[in-house]
N, C-alpha and C positions, 0 to 999 in steps of 0.2 A: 301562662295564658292558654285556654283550653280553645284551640282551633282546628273547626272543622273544613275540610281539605274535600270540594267535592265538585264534579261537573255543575253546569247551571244549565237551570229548565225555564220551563215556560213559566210557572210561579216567580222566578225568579226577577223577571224583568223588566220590573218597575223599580228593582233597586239597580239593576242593570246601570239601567237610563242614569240615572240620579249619581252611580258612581261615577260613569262617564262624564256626565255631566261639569262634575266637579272637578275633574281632572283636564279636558279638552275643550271643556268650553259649554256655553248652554246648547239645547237640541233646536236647530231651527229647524226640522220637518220630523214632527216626529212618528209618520205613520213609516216614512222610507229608513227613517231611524229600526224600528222594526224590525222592516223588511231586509235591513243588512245584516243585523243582528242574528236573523232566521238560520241564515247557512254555517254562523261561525258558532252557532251555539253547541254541538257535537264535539268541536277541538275546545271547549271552553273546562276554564278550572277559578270556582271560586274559594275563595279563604272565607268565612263567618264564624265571628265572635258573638257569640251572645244570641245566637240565629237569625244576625244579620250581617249581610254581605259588607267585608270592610275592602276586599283587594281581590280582582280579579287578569287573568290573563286568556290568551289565547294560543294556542301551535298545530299550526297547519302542515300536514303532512304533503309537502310537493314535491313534484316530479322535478330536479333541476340534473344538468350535466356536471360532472365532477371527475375531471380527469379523464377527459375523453368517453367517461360511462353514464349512463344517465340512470339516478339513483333517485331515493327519496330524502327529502330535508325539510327540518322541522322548521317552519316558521314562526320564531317569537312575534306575541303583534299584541297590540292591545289592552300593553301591563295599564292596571290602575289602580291609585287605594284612594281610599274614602281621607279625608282630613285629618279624622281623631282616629286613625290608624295608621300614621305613617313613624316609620323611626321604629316601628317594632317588629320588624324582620318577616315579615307577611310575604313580600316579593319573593325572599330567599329560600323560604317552605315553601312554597309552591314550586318554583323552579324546581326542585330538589324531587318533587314529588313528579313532575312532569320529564327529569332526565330518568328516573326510575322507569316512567312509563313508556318512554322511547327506547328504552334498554331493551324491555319486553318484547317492544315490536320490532326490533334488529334494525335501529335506525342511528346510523353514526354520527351525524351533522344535523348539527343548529345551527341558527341564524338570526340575527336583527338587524334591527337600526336605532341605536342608544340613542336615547335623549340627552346623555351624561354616558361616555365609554369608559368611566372608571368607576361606576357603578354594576356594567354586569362585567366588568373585567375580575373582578370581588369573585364572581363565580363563575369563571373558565372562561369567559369570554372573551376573543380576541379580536382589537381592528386588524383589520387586512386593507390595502391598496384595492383600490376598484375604479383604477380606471380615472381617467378627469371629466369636471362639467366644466366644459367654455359658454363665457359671453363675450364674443367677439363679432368685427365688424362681416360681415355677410365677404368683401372681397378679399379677407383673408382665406376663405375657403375655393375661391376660387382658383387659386397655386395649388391644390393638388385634384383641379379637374386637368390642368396640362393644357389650359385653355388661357389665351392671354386676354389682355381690358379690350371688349368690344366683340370679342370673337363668338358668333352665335353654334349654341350646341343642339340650337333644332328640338324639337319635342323629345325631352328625355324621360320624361314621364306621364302618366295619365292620373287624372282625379279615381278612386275608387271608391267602394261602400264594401258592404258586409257581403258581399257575394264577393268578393277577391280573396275574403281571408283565407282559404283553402293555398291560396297562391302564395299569399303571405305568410303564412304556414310552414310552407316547405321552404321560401328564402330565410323565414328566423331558423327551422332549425339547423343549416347547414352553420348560416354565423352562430347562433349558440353554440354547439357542439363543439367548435373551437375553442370555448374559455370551461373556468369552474364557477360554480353556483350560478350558473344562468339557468333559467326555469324555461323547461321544455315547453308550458304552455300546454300540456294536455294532458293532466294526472285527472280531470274531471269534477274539482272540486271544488272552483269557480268559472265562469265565461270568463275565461283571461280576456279573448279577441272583443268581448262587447266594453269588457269593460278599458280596450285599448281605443277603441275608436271611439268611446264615448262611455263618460264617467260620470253616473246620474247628478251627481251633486255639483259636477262644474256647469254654469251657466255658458259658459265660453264654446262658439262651436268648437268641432278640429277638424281637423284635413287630411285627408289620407291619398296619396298620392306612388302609385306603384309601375315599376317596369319590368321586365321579364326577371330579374336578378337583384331587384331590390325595391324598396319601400321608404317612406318615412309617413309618419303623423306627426302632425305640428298644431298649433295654435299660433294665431298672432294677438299681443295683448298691448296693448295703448299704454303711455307712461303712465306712472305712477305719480312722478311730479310733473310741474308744469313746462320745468325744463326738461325733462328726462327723453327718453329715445324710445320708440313703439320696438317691439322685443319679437320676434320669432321664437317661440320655445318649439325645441323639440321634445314628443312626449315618445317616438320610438325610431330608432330605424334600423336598419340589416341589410349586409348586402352578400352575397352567395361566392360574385367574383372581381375581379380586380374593374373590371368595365362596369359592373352595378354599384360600384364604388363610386367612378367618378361619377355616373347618372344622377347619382342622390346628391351627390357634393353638390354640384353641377344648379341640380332645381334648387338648391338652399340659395346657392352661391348668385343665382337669379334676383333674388331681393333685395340686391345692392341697391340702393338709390332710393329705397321703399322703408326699410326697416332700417333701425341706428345699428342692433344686433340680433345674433343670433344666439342664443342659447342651447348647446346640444353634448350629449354625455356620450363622451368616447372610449375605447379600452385604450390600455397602456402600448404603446408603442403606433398608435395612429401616426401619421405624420403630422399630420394637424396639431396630434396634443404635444407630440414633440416637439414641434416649433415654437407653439404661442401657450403651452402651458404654464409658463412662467408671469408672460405678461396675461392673461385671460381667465386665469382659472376664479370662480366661484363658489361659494359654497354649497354644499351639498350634504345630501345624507351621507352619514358613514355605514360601512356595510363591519358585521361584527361574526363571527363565524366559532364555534365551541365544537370539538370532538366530542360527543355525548360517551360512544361509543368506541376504545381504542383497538378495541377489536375488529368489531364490524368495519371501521372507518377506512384502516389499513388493508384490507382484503378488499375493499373496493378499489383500490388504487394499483397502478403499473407502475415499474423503476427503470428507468432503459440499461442498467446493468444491473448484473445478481451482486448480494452483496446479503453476508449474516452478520447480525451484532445484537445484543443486548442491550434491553433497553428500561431506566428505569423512570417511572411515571407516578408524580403525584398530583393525587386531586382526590381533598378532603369531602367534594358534594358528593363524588359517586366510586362506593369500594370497589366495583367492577374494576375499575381504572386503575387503583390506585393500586400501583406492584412491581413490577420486573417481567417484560416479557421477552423471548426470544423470537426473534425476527430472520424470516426468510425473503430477503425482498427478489425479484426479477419481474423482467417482460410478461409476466404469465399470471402475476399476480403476489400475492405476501400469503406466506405462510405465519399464522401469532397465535403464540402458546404461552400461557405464564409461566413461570421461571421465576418465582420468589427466592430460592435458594441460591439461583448464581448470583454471579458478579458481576454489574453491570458495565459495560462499555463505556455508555453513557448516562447521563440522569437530568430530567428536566421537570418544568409541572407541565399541567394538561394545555393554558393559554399558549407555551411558551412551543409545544409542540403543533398548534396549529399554526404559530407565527413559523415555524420552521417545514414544516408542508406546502404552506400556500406560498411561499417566496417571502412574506412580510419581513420576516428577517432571515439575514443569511446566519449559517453554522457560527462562522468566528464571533459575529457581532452577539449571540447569542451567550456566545461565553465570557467574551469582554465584558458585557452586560450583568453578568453573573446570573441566566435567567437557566444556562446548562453549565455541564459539567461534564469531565470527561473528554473523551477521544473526537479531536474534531475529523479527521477520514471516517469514525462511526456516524458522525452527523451530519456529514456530507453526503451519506450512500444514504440516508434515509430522507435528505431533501431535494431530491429530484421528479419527485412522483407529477409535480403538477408544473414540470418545467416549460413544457408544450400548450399547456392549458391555463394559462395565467388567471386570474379572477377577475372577471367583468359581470356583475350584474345591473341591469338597466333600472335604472329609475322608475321606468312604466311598468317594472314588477315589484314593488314596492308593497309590502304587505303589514 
């Protein structure tokens, strides 16, 4: 099949529409249809057969923090194929053709959120842990403001608008900073903060409520049945210190009596998701994360001890990868050189190496699994990099 592999223009998009359409549903506004379309068409890659568009995608070049460094990551977003081109491998040339182009631009990390994660896991993709979403009752959150039933916490926050986001700003980036793939919010290549406090296509107002050291945005949304419970969604929050913690808990933790739940997405180790993520947790996006780049990727990362080993890497989408490298890991950064002629320590493919970076799987489980091979003290010293920085990225950075 003779397919042509190319950005998409302005000509293009009226077949745009049409594929999208066919994929996510019909266009109910279609001038802001558009006007979304307008900023994503530069990161755009369409497939056409016949010189017309059967399969399109999108990759957003963003600023996110990754092990303490704040890097660029590519953002999948926006896969689609036309009907009478699906099952003939259009998704998979493209990607291939967009890891190519991220090679170029020295960018390590990609990113999504599968519809199916055993479809782009087919090509290096890998789920990672990100953290839990609860829907719980409003005074379960009130145990970790340290505040008992009745006890008033006085004005802990204030209503804000778009004149605070400067403030908001500096509380996300201090809680970003702390995890991997959280998106710093100011690579310039969308309004993150407009489209935080207000998402043109939700009719629903939201709230944005801020104290010296933290923030939340929320929504409250009415049941969906006629039995059901009015829901608090949270659409962000952050807090800088241990006291803007309980502040936020604290204003959620206010809507007892008001709302049946709360719905709010927390990193791994909250106390909150600690306790009730068993009984509370709901469904959410999965977050999916690809080493584009094994080079690039590992030179952006710290180890907290030095440590050399050989390391052997397969992945058929992209020859960069696929080889033998010799690894210098320490505090200071990674030294990565191919080394096809040694002998490997270890040997793994490309998914199985981001499951072993990001924590998703530990070293042994890796080889029990049969997904490595090799020296587990080799694949130990190389999965430390993101030990301090676990992976949380928030739902309201959803692309």
């Amino acid at each position: 099949m003779d397919v042509e592999l190319r950005p998409l223009g302005e000509d293009d998009l009226e077949q745009v529409i049409h594929v999208r359409a066919t994929s996510y549903g019909p266009v109910a506004d279609r001038q802001r249809t558009l006007q979304s379309l307008g900023w994503r068409m530069p990161y755009s890659l369409g497939a056409f057969v016949g010189g017309r568009l059967r399969s399109m995608s999108f990759m957003f070049p963003l600023a996110a923090w990754v092990g303490g460094r704040k890097t660029t990551v590519a953002g999948l977003s926006g896969v689609a194929t036309a009907p009478e081109a699906r099952r003939q491998g259009l998704v998979a040339r493209s990607l291939r053709r967009w890891f190519a182009l991220l090679h170029d631009q020295g960018i390590g990390w990609s990113a999504e959120h599968p519809f199916d994660p055993t479809f782009y896991a087919r090509l290096g993709y890998q789920t990672v842990p990100n953290g839990h979403t609860l829907e719980l009752p409003p005074a379960r959150l009130r145990a970790s403001t340290r505040a008992g039933p009745g006890r008033s916490e006085g004005i802990v926050a204030e209503p804000v608008g778009a004149e605070a986001v400067a403030d908001m700003a500096r509380v996300h980036a201090a809680f970003a900073s702390r995890f991997s793939f959280a998106l710093a919010r100011d690579d310039g290549l969308k309004d993150h903060w407009a489209w935080t406090l207000r998402r043109p296509w939700e009719p629903l107002a939201q709230f944005a409520y801020a104290a010296e050291d933290a923030y939340a945005v929320f929504t409250v949304k009415e049941p969906e049945k006629e039995d059901g419970d009015t829901v608090l969604h949270v659409r962000d929050l952050a807090w800088s210190s241990p006291a803007g913690r309980r502040r936020v808990f604290a204003l959620l933790a206010g809507y007892e009596g008001q709302v049946g739940a709360v719905r709010l997405h927390l990193p791994a180790g909250d106390p909150v998701a600690l306790d009730w993520s068993a009984w509370h947790t709901v469904e959410s996006p999965e977050l999916q994360v690809r080493v584009v780049d094994v080079k690039v990727a590992l030179e952006g990362l710290t180890w907290p001890e030095e440590a050399r080993l050989t390391l052997r890497v397969a992945d058929p989408d992209c020859d960069w990868n696929d080889g033998t490298f010799a690894l210098e890991l320490g505090p200071g950064g990674a030294g990565v050189a191919r080394a096809d002629a040694a002998e490997p320590d270890a040997a793994l493919d490309v998914g199985a190496l981001a499951a072993l970076l990001t924590g998703a799987s530990p070293p042994a489980s890796l080889l029990t699994d049969g997904r490595a091979e090799g020296s587990l003290p080799a694949l130990r010293a190389l999965a430390g990099a993101l030990r301090e920085h676990p992976v949380f990225k928030s739902h309201n950075d959803h692309f």
